[in-house]
C-alpha positions, 0 to 999 in steps of 0.5 A: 674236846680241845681241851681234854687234848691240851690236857693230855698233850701236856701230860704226855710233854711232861712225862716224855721230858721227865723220861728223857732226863732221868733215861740213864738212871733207869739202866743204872745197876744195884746201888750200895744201900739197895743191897739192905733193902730191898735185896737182903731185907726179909719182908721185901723178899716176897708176899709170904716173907712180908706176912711173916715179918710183917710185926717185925719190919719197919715202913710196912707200905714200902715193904709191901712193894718190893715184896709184890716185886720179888713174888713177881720176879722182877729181880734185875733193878731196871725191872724194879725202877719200872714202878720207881719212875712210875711213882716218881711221874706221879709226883710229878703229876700231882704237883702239877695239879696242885699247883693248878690248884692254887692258880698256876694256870696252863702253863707255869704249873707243868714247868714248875712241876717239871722243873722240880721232877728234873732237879738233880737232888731227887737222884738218889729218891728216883734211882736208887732202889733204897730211896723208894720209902722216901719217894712212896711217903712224898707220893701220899703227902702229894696225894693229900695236899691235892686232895679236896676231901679231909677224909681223904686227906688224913687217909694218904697222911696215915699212908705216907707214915707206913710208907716212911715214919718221917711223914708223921709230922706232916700228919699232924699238920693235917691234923690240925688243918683238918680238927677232927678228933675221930679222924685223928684217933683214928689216924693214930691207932693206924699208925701205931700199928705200923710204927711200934716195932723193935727196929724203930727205938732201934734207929732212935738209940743208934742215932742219939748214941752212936756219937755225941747227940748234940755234935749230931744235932749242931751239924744236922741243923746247920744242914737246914740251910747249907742244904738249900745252896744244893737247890740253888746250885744244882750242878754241885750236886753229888751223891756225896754232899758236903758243907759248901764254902763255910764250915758247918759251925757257921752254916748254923748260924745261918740256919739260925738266922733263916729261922728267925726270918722264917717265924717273923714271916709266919707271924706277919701274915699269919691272919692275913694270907693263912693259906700262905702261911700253910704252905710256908709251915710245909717246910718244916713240918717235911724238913725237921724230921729228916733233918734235926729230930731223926739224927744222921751221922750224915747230917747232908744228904739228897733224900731228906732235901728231895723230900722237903723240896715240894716246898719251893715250886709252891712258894716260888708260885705266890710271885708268879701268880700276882705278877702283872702281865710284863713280869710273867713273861719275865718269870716264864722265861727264867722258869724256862732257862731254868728247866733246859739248865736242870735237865742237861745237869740232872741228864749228866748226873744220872749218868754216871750212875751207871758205873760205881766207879764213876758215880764215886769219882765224881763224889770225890771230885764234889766232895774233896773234905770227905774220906768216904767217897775215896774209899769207896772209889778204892773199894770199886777200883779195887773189884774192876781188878785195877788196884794200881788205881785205888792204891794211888787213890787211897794215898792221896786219902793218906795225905788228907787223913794221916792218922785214918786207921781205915785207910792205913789197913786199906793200904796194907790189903792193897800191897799185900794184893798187889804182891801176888 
């Protein structure tokens, strides 16, 4: 009996914590991409647009959400973030019980798992409405990690595929794992059901036509470890996320180089701890698709570090589960300042989420070398009518960026607005 009330007494800690960081998120309004999906997509509209679009529309399961929302009425986004954060407190859960697993114990399990649920590179996964098909897919790959059964584990492998085509790598890593032909059969009829649609080769030609494929392929792998100065330095941390101290030519290299150490490791102990290199192997198979074999014009952004991130508390685990007693309670510790330290970062970030133009002034102030946040600073100042305010913005962009034509006619709109 005691023991069932220390389970749930940590599960409830767990959740109120979670709950009290990311609380200023959920009041948060509509953000940006949010007004693609889910608010203008036609399948996310309700349960009788789904089943008309349903051989149109890309990530099926994720649609299937948000159109049971609309038919719902949930409309307003904290409606909608009602399911978000219930999705995202599972991930959380199921972390936890993984790491439990893999011999966490009772308690460096709930504060690496809540460690990781308050860092604040999940902001755009957690709040943004948009970010739902990352969060969904991470929800299934949990699902199947945690899972003892390979039917079962190939079964949520399959989901987190519908849910976001990104998880396909990681399916055939369960694949693999698992060696069975009809279940991987099976799993692929499955997901060509889900995935062939006209929109994915859509995504596929923008993303290696739009701009030089290589240029994008070079950034976007660079962004392999410049990303993890992100995870390191929480407080950094912006919706708008920019190569760090180096420039991303040289962020290659690193990358280069942390790939050489990566393969060397899995080489090393590849017969002697197999279960360490499978969890090593977990990030890249979660990492790549996000990050070098689906290009971005963006090639840094949160949800593709969000969606790799489950990686590190199971990893950071191997240490703390073969220290002696003395270095545990070091390792606790840490973990502890580590947590009070995410949750006051993650508690502040998620609160300029609140106002747009706060959330983009911040963006600018992290993210100096980039023109987007100015210009979407100045588009926000600009709707809240205090144009006086974005032309003074959209000037100090001039003077980084001389030869933009988008700020050039943003100035001209904005003087002939001010003239009325």
């Amino acid at each position: 009996m005691l023991k069932h009330w220390s389970i749930i007494s940590t599960w409830f800690i767990t959740i109120l914590i979670f709950i009290l960081v990311w609380c200023p998120g959920f009041r948060s309004p509509y953000q940006f991409d949010d007004y693609v999906t889910p608010l203008q997509d036609p399948a996310s509209q309700s349960l009788t647009s789904f089943a008309e679009n349903f051989f149109k529309t890309l990530r099926p399961l994720t649609k299937l959400t948000c159109a049971i929302e609309s038919s719902l009425g949930l409309t307003n986004a904290p409606e909608r973030r009602v399911f978000q954060y219930s999705l995202a407190i599972g991930c959380m859960l199921l972390l936890m019980l993984i790491l439990e697993k893999k011999g966490g114990g009772k308690i460096f399990s709930p504060i690496l798992a809540l460690s990781w649920a308050t860092h604040p590179v999940h902001a755009e996964t957690f709040i943004a409405l948009s970010g739902r098909s990352t969060l969904l897919s991470l929800f299934f790959v949990l699902l199947s990690l945690w899972s003892s059964k390979k039917s079962y584990q190939i079964l949520y492998a399959v989901l987190a595929v519908l849910s976001k085509e990104v998880a396909l790598l990681f399916l055939i890593y369960q694949l693999i794992k698992n060696k069975n032909f009809n279940l991987a059969l099976a799993s692929f009829l499955l997901v060509s059901l889900g995935l062939v649609r006209f929109r994915l080769w859509q995504l596929i030609e923008f993303s290696w036509k739009e701009v030089p494929h290589f240029v994008n392929w070079w950034d976007n792998f660079a962004g392999l470890s410049s990303g993890l100065y992100y995870f390191i330095f929480p407080s950094k941390i912006g919706i708008e996320l920019d190569f760090p101290l180096i420039d991303s030519s040289l962020w290659f290299f690193v990358s280069v180089f942390l790939v050489v150490i990566f393969l060397s490791i899995v080489l090393k102990y590849y017969r002697r701890s197999p279960q360490f290199v499978a969890d090593l192997l977990l990030w890249p198979v979660l990492i790549f698709p996000t990050q070098t074999l689906i290009l971005k014009l963006d090639p840094l952004a949160l949800r593709p570090l969000s969606y790799s991130s489950i990686v590190i508390p199971i990893l950071i685990l191997g240490p703390i589960r073969n220290a002696r007693m003395v270095m545990k309670g070091v390792f606790l510790l840490a973990a502890l300042c580590m947590l009070v330290f995410l949750s006051l970062t993650t508690y502040s970030f998620s609160s300029v989420y609140q106002n747009p133009i706060a959330l983009w002034t911040d963006a600018k102030i992290k993210a100096p070398r980039k023109l987007r946040p100015a210009m979407n600073l100045a588009y926000f100042l600009v709707q809240a009518d205090r144009a006086p305010e974005a032309k003074v913005v959209l000037l100090e962009a001039k003077q980084k960026w001389p030869k933009s034509i988008e700020v050039d006619t943003k100035l001209e709109a904005i003087e002939i607005l001010l003239k009325k």
